[in-house]
C-alpha positions as CSV (number, residue, x, y, z in Angstrom):
1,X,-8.3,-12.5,12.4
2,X,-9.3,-12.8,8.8
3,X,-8.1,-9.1,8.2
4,X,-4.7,-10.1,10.1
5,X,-4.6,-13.3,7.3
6,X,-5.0,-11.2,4.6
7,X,-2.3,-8.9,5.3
8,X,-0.2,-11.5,5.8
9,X,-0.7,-13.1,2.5
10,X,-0.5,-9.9,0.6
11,X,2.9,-9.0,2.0
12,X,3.8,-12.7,1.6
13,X,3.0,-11.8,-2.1
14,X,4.1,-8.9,-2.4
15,X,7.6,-10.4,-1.8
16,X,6.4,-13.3,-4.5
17,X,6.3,-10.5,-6.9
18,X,9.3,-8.8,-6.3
19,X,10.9,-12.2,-6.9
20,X,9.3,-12.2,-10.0
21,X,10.2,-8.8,-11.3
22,X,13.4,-9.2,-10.3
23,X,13.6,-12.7,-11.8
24,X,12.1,-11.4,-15.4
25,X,15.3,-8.9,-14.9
26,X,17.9,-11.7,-14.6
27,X,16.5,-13.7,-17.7
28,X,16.3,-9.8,-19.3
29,X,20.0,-9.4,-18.9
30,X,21.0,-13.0,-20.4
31,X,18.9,-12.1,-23.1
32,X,21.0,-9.2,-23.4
33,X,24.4,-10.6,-23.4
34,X,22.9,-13.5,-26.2
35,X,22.0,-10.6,-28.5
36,X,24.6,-8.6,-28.6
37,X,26.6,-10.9,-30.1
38,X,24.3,-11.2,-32.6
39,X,23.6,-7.9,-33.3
40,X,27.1,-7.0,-33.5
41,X,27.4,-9.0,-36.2
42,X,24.5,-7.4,-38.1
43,X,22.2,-10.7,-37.6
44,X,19.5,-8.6,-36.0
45,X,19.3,-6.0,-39.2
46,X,16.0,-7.1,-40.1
47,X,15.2,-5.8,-36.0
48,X,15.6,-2.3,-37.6
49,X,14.3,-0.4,-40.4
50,X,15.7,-0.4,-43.8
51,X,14.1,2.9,-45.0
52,X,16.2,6.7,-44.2
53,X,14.6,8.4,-41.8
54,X,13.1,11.7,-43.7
55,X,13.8,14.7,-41.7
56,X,11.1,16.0,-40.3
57,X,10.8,19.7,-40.2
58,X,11.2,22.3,-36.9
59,X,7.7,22.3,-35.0
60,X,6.2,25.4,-35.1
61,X,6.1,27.2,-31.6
62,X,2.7,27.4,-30.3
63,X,1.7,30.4,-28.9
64,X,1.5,30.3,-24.9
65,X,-2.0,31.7,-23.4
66,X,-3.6,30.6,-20.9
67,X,-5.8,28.1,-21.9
68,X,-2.7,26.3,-23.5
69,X,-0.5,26.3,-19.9
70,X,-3.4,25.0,-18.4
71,X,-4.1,22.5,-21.0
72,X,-0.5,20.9,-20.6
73,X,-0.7,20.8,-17.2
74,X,-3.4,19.1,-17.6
75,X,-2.2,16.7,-20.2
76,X,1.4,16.3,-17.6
77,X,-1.2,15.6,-14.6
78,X,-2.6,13.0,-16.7
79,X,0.8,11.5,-17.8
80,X,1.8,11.4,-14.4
81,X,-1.4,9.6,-13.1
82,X,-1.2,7.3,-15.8
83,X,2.7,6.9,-14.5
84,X,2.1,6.1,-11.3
85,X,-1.0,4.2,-11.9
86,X,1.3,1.7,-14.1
87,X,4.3,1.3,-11.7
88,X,1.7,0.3,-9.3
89,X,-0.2,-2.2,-11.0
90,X,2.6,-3.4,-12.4
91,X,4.3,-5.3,-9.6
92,X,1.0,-6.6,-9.1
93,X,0.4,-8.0,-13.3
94,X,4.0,-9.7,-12.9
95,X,3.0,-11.5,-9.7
96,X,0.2,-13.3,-11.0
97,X,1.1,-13.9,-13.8
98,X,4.2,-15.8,-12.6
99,X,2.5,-17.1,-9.8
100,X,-0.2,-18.8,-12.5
101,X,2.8,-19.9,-14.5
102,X,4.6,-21.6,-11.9
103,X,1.2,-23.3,-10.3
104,X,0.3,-24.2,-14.0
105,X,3.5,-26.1,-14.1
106,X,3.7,-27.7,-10.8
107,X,0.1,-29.1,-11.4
108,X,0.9,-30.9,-15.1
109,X,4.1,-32.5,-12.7
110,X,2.4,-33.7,-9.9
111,X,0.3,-36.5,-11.4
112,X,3.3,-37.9,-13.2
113,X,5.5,-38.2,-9.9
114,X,2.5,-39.4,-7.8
115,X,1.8,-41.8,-10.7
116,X,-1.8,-40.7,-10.8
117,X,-2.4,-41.6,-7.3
118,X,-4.9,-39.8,-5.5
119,X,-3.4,-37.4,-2.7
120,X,-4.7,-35.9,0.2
121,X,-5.6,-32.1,0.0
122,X,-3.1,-31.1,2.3
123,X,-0.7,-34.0,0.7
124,X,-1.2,-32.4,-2.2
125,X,-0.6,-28.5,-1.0
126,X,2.4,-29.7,0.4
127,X,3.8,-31.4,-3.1
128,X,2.2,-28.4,-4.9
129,X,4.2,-26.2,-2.8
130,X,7.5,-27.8,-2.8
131,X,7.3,-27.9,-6.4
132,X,6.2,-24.2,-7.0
133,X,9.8,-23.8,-4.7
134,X,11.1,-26.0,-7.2
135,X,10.5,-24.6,-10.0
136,X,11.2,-21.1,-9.1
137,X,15.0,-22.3,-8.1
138,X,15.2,-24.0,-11.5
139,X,13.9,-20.5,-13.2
140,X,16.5,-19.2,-11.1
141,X,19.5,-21.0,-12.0
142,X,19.0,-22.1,-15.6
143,X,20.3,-18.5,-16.8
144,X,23.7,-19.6,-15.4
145,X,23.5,-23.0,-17.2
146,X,22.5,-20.8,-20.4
147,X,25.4,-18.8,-19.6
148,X,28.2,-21.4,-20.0
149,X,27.5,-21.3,-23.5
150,X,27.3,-17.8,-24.3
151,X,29.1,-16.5,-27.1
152,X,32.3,-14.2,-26.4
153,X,30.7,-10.6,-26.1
154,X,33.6,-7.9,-27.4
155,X,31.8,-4.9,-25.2
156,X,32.0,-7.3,-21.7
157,X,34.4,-9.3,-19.8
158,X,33.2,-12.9,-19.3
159,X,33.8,-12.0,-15.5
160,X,32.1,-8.7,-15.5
161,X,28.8,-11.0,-17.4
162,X,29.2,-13.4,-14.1
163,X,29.5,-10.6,-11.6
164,X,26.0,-9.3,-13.1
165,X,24.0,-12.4,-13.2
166,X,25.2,-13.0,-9.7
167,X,24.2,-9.9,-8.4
168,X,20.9,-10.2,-10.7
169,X,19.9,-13.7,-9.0
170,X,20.9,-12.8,-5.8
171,X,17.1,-11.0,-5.4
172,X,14.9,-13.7,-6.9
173,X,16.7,-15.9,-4.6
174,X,16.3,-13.5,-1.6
175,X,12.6,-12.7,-2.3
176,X,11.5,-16.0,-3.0
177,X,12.9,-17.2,0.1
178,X,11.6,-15.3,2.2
179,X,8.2,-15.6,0.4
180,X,8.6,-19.3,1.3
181,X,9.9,-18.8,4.8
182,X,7.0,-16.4,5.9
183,X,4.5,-19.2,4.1
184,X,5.7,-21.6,6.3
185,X,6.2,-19.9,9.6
186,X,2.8,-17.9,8.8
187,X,1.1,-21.3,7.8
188,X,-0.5,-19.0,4.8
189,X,-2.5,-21.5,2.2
190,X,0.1,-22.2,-0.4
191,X,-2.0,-21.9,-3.4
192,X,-2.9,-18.5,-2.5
193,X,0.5,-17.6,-2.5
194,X,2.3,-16.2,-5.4
C-alpha cells in the first residue's frame, strides 16, 4: 500500500513539475517580448561585449590514430551521459524548487488571513493547499496582466504575442490541474505534493 502511495505522489509530482517547467517557459517568453524592445533600441549594449573579437587562427588537424577515435568516443559517451543525466534531473530541480517557493509563500499568508489563530492540522492542510492552488493560478495569470503594458515590439504582432502566451499558459494551467485534481481524488498529503 505504501509502495502504491508513493507512486501515486510521484506521478502526482511529476505533473507538479511539468507545470513548473512549463510555467518558468511562459514567464521566459514575456521576458522575451519586454526585452526586445529594449534591445532594439541598444538599451541592453552593456549585455554584450565592447571589445572586437580577435580572430582566432584555423585549428590544427589532429592526427587520427587510434587511441585518439577512442578517446573522443569516449569524451561524446561522456557528453552524452552528462546530457541525459541533466534532462533528467532537471524536471526534477524545477519541481522543488517551485514547489518550496510556492509552500514558502502560502505559509507567510496563512497566519495573516487566519489572524494568527491556531488551526487544526488538517484545517490547516486544507488552507495550505488551496492557497498553494492559489498562488500557482496567480503565477499563471500575472504574465497576461504584465502583458497589457508591453511595449509595441516591431518583430511581432500584438496578436501573434497573445496567441503565444495563450498557448504558453495553456500547460501550467493543464498540469497544475490535474496535479490538483489527482491530489484530491487520490487523497495524497498536500504538503508532499509539489
Amino acid at each position: 500500500m505504501h509502495e502504491k502511495r508513493n507512486g501515486k505522489l510521484l506521478a502526482v509530482n511529476i505533473l507538479g513539475s511539468l507545470g513548473y517547467l512549463s510555467l518558468l517557459i511562459e514567464w521566459a517568453w514575456v521576458a522575451l517580448v519586454f526585452m526586445y524592445p529594449l534591445a532594439e533600441k541598444g538599451k541592453l549594449s552593456w549585455l554584450m561585449p565592447n571589445t572586437p573579437a580577435i580572430p582566432t587562427p584555423p585549428p590544427t588537424p589532429i592526427a587520427m590514430t587510434p587511441f585518439m577515435v577512442v578517446l573522443m568516443g569516449v569524451v561524446v559517451a561522456l557528453c552524452l551521459a552528462a546530457t541525459i543525466y541533466a534532462l533528467i534531473k532537471l524536471p526534477g530541480s524545477i519541481g522543488r524548487t517551485g514547489a518550496h517557493v510556492t509552500h514558502i509563500g502560502a505559509e507567510a499568508v496563512i497566519p495573516r488571513l487566519t489572524g494568527h489563530k491556531k488551526l487544526t492540522r488538517s484545517r490547516l492542510r486544507r488552507l495550505s493547499f488551496r492557497l498553494i492552488v492559489a498562488i500557482k493560478a496567480i503565477l499563471i495569470t500575472l504574465p497576461f496582466a504584465l502583458t497589457l503594458f508591453l511595449p509595441e515590439v516591431s518583430a511581432l504582432p500584438q496578436n501573434v504575442i497573445w496567441i503565444i502566451l495563450v498557448f504558453l499558459a495553456f500547460w501550467p494551467v493543464l498540469y497544475f490541474g490535474l496535479q490538483t485534481f489527482f491530489t484530491s481524488l487520490l487523497k495524497l498529503d498536500p504538503t508532499l505534493v509539489w
